[in-house]
N, C-alpha and C positions, 0 to 999 in steps of 0.2 A: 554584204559587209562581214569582213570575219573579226570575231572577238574574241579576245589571244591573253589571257591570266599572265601578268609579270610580276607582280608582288600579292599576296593575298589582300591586299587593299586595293590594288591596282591595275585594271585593265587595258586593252590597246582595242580602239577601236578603228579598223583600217577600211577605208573607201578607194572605189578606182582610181582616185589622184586623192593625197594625202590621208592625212589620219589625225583621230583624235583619243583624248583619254579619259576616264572616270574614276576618281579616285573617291576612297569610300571614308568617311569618320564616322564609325559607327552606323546611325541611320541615315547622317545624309552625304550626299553625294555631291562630287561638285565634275564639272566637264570644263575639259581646258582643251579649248577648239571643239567648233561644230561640223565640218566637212562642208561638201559645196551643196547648195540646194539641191533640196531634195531630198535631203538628210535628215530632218526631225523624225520622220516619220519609224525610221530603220534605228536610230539610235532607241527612241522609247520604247521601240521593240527589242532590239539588244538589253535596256535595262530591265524591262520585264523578266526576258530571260537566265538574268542575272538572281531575280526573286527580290525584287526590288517592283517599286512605281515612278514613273516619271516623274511626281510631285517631290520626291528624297532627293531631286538632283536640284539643287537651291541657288546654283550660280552656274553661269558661262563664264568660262575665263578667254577673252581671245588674244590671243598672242599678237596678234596682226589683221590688219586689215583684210585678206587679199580673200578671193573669193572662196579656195577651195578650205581656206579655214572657218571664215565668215559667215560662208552662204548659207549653214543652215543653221543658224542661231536665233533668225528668228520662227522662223517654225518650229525650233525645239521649245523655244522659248512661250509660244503660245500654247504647247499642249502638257507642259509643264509647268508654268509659272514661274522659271528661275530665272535670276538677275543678271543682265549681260555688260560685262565688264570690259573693259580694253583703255587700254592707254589714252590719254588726252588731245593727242597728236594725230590719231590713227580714229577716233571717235567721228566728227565730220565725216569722214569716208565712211564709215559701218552705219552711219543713219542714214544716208544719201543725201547727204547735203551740201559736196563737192566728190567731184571725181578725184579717183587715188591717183597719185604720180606714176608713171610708167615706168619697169625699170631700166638702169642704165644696162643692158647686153653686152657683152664681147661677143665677139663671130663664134668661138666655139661655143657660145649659148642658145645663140638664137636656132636651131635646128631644135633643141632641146624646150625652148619655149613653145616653138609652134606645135610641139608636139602636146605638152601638157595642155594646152587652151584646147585643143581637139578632144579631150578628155572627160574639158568641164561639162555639162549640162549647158545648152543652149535656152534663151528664156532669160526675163528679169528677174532678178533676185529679190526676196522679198525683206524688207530694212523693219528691224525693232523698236518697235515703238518706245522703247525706253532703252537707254545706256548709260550704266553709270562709268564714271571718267577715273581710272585710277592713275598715279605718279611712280616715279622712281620711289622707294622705301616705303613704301606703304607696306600693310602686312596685312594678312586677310585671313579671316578667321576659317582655316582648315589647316588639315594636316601639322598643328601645334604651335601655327604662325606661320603664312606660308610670305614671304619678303616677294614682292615686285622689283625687279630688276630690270631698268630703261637702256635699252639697246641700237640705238640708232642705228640704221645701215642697211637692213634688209626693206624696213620702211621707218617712216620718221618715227612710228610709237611703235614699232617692234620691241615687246620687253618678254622678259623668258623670267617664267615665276619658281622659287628656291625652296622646298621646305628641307630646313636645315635640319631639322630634328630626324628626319627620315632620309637627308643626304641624296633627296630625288630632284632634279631637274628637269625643270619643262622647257623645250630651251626654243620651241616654235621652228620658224626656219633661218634663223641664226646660223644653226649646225644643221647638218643634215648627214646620214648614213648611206652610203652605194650601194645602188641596189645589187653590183656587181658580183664585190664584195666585202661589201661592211662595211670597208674602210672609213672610219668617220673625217668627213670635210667640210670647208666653213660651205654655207647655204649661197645657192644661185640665183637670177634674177634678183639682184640688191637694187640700191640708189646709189652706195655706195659700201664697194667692199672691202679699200681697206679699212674702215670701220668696223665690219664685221671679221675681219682677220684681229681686230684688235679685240673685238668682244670677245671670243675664243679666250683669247689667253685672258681676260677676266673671270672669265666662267668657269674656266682650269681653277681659278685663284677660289675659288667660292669650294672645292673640293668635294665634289659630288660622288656618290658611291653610282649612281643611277644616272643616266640623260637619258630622255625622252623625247626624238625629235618627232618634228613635223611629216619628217618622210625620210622612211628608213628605218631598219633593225633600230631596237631600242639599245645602248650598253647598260648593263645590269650589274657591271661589276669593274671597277677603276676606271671611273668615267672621267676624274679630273684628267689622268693622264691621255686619255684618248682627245680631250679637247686640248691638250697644249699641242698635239702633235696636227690639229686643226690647222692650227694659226699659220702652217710652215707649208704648204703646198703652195705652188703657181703657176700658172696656166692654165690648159684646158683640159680637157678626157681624150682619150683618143678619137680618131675617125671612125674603127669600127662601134664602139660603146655610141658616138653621137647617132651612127646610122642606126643602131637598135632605141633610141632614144633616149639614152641612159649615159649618166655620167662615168667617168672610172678614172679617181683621183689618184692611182697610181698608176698611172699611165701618161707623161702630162711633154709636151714639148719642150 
């Protein structure tokens, strides 16, 4: 797992499919998204090597349901003892007490899905014994107020969390960045994307200096503008970025 300094408060913590972040307030720490199982173990080692303890990271923030953010929330969560949060909607699914919706595909996706599920860890996940249930406007005590923002579209409680005061966005997989190149695009495997075409230009609206997606270069500097120009792509990636298994939203039919 590499761990990549973007703000002096703020780290990237990136796994074989997706990534996560730790953001610091003084002595504690909070993590918004846990990667897929398998993953407490490498994180608590990542924050050691921070000069930090596992026990300073005080909450999971999860963006979404899905596995490769989810799956190791609760192993981090056991060897840490911090609070695992996620949306209302998306809660059921992260305790295992109904399966998550499948997403809705376009054909230029699915080559692109079968690829990432090959990625995950194989094996059951293991579900947190506790979750607490956040809403749209709630605010959470980090980063000087950090605002919940309910984003429907990618899954029914996808929400991407704001701290205004630092102008950093967590936006999950909402947005997402090409591995290609850069280019920031709305997020794949949705329920529904022109929802998430629409979350984009909300997200532009909230005026972020910082996004910090799910998967993808982080933007670090005029991030609102980079998400209005989100909302405006259609179609798919090319053929050769699908056969590498990689998107390329400039490149689109």
């Amino acid at each position: 797992m590499d761990v990549i300094e973007l703000l002096p408060r703020l780290h990237l913590l990136r796994f074989p499919v997706g990534q996560a972040y730790l953001w610091r307030d003084g002595g504690e720490l909070t993590l918004v998204d846990a990667g897929p199982a398998g993953s407490g173990a490498p994180i608590a080692e990542a924050v050691t090597a921070l000069g930090r303890h596992p026990r300073d990271v005080r909450r999971i923030v999860l963006t979404h349901f899905h596995e490769d953010h989810a799956g190791g929330a609760a192993e981090f969560a056991a060897l840490s003892g911090a609070e695992v949060l996620v949306h209302r909607l998306d809660a059921p699914v992260v305790r295992g007490d109904v399966p998550g919706p499948e997403p809705v595909l376009e054909e230029w996706e699915r080559p692109l899905h079968e690829h990432a599920v090959r990625l995950l860890p194989e094996g059951d996940v293991t579900r947190p014994r506790e979750v607490t249930e956040v809403s749209d406007g709630d605010v959470l005590d980090l980063g000087g107020g950090a605002r919940v923002v309910h984003v429907p579209g990618h899954t029914d409680g996808s929400i991407v969390l704001h701290l205004p005061q630092h102008g950093v966005l967590f936006t999950g997989d909402t947005v997402a960045a090409s591995p290609v190149d850069g280019a920031v695009m709305p997020g794949v495997f949705n329920l529904d994307r022109a929802q998430v075409l629409a979350a984009c230009l909300r997200l532009a609206e909230l005026d972020p200096e910082v996004a910090c997606f799910g998967h993808g270069d982080p933007v670090t500097a005029q991030a609102a503008r980079a998400l209005r120009g989100a909302a405006r792509p259609t179609g798919g990636p090319s053929e050769a970025a699908v056969s590498a298994g990689r998107p390329d939203p400039n490149d689109r039919p």
